[in-house]
C-alpha positions in Angstrom: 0.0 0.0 0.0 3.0 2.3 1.2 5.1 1.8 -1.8 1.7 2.3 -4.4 1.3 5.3 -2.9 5.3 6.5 -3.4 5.2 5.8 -6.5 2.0 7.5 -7.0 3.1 10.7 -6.0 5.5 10.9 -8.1 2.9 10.5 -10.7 1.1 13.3 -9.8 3.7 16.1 -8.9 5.3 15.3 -12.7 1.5 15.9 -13.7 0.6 19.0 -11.8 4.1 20.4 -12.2 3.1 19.9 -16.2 -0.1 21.8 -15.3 1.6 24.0 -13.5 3.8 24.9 -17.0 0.6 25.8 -18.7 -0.2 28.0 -15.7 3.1 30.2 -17.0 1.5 30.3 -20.8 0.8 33.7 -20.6 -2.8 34.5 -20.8 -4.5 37.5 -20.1 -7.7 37.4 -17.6 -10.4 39.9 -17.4 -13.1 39.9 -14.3 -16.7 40.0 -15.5 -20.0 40.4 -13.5 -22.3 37.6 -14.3 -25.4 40.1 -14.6 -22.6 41.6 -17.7 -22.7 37.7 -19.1 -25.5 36.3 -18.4 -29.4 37.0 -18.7 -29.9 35.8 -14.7 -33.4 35.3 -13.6 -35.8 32.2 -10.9 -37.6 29.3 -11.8 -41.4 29.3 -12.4 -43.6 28.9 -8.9 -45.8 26.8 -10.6 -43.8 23.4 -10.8 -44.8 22.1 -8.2 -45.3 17.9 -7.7 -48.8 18.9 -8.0 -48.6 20.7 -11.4 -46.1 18.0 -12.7 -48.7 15.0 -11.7 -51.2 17.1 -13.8 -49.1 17.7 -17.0 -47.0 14.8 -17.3 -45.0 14.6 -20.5 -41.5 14.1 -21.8 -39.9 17.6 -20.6 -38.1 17.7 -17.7 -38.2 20.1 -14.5 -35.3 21.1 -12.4 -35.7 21.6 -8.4 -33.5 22.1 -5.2 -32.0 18.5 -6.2 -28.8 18.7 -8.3 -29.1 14.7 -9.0 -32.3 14.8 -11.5 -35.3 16.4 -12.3 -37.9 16.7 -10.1 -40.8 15.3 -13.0 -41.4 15.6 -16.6 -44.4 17.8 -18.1 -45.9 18.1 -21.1 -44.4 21.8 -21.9 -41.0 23.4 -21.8 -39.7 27.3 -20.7 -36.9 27.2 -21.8 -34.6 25.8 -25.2 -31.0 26.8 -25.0 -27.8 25.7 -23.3 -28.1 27.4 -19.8 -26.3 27.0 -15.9 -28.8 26.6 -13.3 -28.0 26.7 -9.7 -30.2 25.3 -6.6 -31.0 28.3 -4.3 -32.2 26.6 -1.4 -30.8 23.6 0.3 -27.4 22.5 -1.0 -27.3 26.1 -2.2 -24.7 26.9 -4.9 -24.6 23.7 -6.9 -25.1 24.0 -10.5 -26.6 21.9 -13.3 -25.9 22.5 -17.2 -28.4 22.5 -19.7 -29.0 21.8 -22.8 -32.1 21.8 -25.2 -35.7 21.5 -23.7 -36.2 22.3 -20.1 -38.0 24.2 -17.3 -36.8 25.2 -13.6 -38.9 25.9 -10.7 -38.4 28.7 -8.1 -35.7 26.5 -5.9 -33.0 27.4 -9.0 -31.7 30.6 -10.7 -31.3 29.9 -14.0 -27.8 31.9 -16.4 -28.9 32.0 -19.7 -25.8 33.4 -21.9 -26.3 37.2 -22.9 -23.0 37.3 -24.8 -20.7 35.2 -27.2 -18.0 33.0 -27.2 -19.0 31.8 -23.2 -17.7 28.0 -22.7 -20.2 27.3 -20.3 -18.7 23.5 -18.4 -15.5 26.1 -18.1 -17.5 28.8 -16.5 -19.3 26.3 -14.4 -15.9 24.8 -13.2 -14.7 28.4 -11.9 -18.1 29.0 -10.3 -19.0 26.8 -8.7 -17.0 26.6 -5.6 -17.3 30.5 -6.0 -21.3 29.8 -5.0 -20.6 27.2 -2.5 -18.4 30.1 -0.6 -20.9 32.3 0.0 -23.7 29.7 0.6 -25.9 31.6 3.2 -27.3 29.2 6.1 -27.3 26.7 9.0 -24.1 24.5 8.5 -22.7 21.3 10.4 -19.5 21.8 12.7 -17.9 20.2 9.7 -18.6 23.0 7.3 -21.3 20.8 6.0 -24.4 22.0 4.8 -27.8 21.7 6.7 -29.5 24.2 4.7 -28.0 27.3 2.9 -29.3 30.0 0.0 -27.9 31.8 -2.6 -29.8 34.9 -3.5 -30.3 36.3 -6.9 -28.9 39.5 -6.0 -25.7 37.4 -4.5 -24.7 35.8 -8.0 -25.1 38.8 -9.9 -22.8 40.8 -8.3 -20.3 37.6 -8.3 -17.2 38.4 -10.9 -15.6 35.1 -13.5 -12.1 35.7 -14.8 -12.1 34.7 -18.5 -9.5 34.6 -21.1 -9.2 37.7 -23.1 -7.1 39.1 -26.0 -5.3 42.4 -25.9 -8.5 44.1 -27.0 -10.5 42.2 -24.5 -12.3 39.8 -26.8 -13.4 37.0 -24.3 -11.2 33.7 -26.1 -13.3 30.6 -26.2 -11.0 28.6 -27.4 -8.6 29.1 -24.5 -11.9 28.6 -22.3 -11.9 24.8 -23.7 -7.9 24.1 -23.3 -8.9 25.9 -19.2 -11.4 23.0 -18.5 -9.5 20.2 -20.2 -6.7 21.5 -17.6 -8.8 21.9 -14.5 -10.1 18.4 -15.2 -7.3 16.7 -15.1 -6.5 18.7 -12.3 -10.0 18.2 -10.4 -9.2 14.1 -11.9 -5.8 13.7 -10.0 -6.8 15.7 -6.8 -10.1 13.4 -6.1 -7.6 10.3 -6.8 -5.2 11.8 -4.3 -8.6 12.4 -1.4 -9.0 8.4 -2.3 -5.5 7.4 -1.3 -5.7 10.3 1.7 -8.7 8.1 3.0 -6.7 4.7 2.7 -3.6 5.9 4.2 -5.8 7.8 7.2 -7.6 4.1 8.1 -4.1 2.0 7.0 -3.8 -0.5 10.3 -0.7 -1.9 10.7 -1.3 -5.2 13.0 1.3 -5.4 15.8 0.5 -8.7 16.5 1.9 -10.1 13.6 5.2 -9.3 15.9 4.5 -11.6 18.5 5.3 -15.0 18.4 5.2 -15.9 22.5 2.7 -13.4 24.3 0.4 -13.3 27.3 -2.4 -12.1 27.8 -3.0 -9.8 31.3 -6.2 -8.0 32.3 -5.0 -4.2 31.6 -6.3 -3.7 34.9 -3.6 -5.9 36.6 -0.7 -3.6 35.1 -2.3 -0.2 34.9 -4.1 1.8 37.8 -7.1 3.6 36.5 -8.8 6.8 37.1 -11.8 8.5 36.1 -11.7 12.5 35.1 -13.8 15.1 37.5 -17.3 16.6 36.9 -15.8 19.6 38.1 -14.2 20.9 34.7 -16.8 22.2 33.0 -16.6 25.5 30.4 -17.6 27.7 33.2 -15.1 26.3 36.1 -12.0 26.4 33.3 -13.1 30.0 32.4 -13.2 31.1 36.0 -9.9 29.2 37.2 -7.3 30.1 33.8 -3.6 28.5 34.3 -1.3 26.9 32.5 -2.2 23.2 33.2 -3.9 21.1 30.4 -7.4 20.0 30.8 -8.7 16.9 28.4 -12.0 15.8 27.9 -14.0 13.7 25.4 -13.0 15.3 22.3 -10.3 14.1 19.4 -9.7 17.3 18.1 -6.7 19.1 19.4 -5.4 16.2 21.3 -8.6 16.4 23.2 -7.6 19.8 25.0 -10.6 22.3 26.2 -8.8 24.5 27.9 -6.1 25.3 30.7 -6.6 25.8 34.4 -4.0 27.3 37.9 -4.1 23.1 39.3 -4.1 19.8 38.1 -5.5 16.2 38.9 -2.6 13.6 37.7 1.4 14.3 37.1 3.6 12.0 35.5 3.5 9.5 32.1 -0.3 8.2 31.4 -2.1 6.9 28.7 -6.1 8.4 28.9 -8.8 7.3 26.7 -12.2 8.9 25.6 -15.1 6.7 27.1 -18.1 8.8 25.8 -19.5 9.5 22.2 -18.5 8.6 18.3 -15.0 8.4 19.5 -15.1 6.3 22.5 -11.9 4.6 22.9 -9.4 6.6 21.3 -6.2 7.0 23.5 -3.4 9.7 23.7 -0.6 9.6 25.6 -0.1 12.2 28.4 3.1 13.3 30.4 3.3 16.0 32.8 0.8 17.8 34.8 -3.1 17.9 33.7 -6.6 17.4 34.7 -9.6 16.0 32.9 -13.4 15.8 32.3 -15.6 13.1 33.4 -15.7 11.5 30.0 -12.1 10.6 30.1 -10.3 7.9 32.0 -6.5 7.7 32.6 -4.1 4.9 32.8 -1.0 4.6 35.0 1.3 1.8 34.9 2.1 0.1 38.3 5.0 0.4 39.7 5.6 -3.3 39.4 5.8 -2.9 36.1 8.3 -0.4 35.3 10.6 -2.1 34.0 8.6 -4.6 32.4 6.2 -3.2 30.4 6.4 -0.2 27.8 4.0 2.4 28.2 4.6 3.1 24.7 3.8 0.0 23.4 0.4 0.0 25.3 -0.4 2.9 24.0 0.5 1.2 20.0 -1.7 -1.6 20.6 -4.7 0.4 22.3 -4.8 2.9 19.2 -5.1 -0.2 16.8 -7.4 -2.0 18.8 -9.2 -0.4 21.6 -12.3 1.5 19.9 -13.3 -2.4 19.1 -14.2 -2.7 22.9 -16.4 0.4 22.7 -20.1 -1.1 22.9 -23.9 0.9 21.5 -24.2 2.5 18.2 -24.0 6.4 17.9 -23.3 7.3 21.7 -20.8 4.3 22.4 -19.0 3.9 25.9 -15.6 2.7 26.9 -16.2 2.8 30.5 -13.9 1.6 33.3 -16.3 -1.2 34.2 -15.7 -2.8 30.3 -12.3 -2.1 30.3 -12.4 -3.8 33.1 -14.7 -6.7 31.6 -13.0 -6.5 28.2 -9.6 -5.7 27.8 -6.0 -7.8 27.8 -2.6 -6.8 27.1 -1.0 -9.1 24.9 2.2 -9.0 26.2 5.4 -10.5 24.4 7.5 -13.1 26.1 10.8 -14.7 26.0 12.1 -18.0 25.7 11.7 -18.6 29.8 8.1 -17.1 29.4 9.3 -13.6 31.5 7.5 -10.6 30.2 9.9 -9.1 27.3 10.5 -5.5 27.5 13.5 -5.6 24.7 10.6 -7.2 22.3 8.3 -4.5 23.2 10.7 -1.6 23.0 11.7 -3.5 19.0 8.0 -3.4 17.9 7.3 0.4 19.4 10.1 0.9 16.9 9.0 -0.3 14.5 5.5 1.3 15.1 7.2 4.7 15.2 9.0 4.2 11.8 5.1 3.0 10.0 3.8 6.1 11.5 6.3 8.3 10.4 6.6 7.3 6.9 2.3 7.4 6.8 1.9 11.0 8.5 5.1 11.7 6.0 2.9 10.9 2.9 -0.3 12.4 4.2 1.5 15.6 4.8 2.9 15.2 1.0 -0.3 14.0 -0.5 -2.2 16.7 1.4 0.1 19.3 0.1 -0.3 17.9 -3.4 -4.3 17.6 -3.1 -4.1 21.7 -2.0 -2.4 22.8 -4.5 -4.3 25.7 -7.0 -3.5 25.5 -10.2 -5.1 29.1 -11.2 -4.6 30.7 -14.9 
């Protein structure tokens, strides 16, 4: 997988740096208003599911949806090629026509008011422009719930186009544009794909060991379970510099800083509330944390048997599996407690080997490296705007 996606890359910076050469061609760009391109109006009101039951026929009728047409009636508004865009909903999307067709009032509709306009170019370049200024409720993610784009909005919006020195718009420089940004858009949504492998890539530790045993984690780790206390309001009243953790991936899981803290010294805590239930980080020095954490610290009769860091290895690959429900899972202490072993490595005498442990955390490192290596590479690829 590793090696597919080296040579890979490669690929792709020879074939972006080759886009990136017909960036240099020197080509003049002009900004133009749409409302100075385009005749920019709303669908008809009257298509509604109501009116399309009632006039069924062959033409078809465009909506909110930008995967089909909402029905098919027996009359058209429009015969031309045109760029519609939803205005309501997954605002900003956009839908080329051509021939026969109406819309209804949940798209604006871009019928071309001058010549020489290669419309899947100018769709390419606006697009995303829309999706920008989207207006309307949004996930955390930046996803949309429901957003608008206003006729006034897209009006006022400005397209670079090739022109000449006399500022003829160049159509034929529109079509060698959109053959690039394909292959562009092409190579990018291949590079998301690998992004997405590499992200989920698992490397199975236990194909290291030959000899192990298997210890209830409780037997070699003490365990602890974060405070009620450190909610938004107690960490806003009570700022310091000490680290406070709770449920949350993001940011290493950090909410905030307080002036004390709970734990000191090397721990490995784990989320045991939500989507993410079960995903560890390792700690070291002084910090608190939120009741929907719990912390592990190795016994001192362990020290020099066990690794901490190798703990840590095998509860990233494996310790969400524990997590039991559906949406709000749990990882509590009490299935920990039910659920999870350490399979630790052993020598020839059957004593816990740390030297084994310490080889594989190696190892480990060296996987992660080279992955977070070629995300950060692939990323930077995947980023890159190739603009003319």
């Amino acid at each position: 997988m590793i090696g597919e996606v080296s040579t890979s890359l490669t690929e792709y910076q020879e074939q972006l740096a080759l886009l990136a050469q017909k960036k240099n061609v020197k080509t003049k760009f002009k900004q133009f208003l749409v409302a100075d391109l385009f005749d920019t109006s709303l669908g008809d009101p009257k298509f509604t599911r109501k009116y399309i039951d009632a006039h069924k026929g062959s033409y078809p009728v465009y909506s909110a949806s930008n995967n089909a047409p909402l029905g098919y009636v027996d009359t058209y508004d429009h015969d031309c090629d045109a760029i519609s865009w939803a205005r309501n909903g997954f605002a900003g999307f956009l839908t080329m026509h051509s021939g026969k067709f109406s819309v209804n009032y949940d798209r604006g509709l871009l019928i071309p008011a001058v010549g020489d306009l290669y419309l899947p170019y100018i769709g390419l370049v606006l697009e995303p422009l829309l999706r920008d200024i989207a207006q309307g409720r949004k996930t955390l993610d930046g996803r949309d719930e429901f957003t608008k784009v206003y006729l006034s909005t897209i009006r006022n919006i400005e397209i670079p186009l090739p022109v000449d020195a006399k500022d003829h718009i160049l159509f034929e420089r529109q079509l060698e544009l959109f053959d690039d940004l394909q292959v562009s858009g092409y190579l990018k949504d291949e590079i998301k794909g690998y992004i997405n492998q590499i992200q989920n890539l698992k490397v199975d530790m236990l194909d290291e060991l030959q000899n192990c045993e298997n210890i209830p984690i409780f037997s070699v780790f003490d365990c602890f379970k974060g405070s009620p206390t450190y909610t938004k309001k107690y960490i806003r009243e009570h700022p310091g510099q000490y680290p406070v953790y709770s449920s949350q991936t993001v940011n290493e899981g950090l909410i905030g800083s307080i002036d004390s803290y709970d734990y000191e010294g090397e721990y490995i805590t784990w989320t045991t509330d939500g989507i993410n239930a079960g995903t560890p980080f390792m700690r070291n020095g002084k910090f608190s944390m939120s009741t929907h954490c719990g912390a592990l610290k190795l016994k001192a009769e362990f020290n020099r048997k066990v690794s901490i860091e190798y703990v840590y290895f095998y509860l990233k690959s494996f310790m969400k599996g524990f997590a039991v429900g559906e949406q709000n899972k749990r990882l509590t202490l009490t299935i920990m407690d039910d659920k999870v072993t350490l399979p630790l490595p052993t020598d020839v005498s059957g004593e816990i080997d740390l030297e084994k442990q310490k080889e594989i955390v190696t190892k480990m490192k060296t996987v992660e490296q080279i992955r977070l290596d070629l995300l950060s590479k692939l990323d930077t690829i995947r980023s890159s705007n190739i603009q003319y």
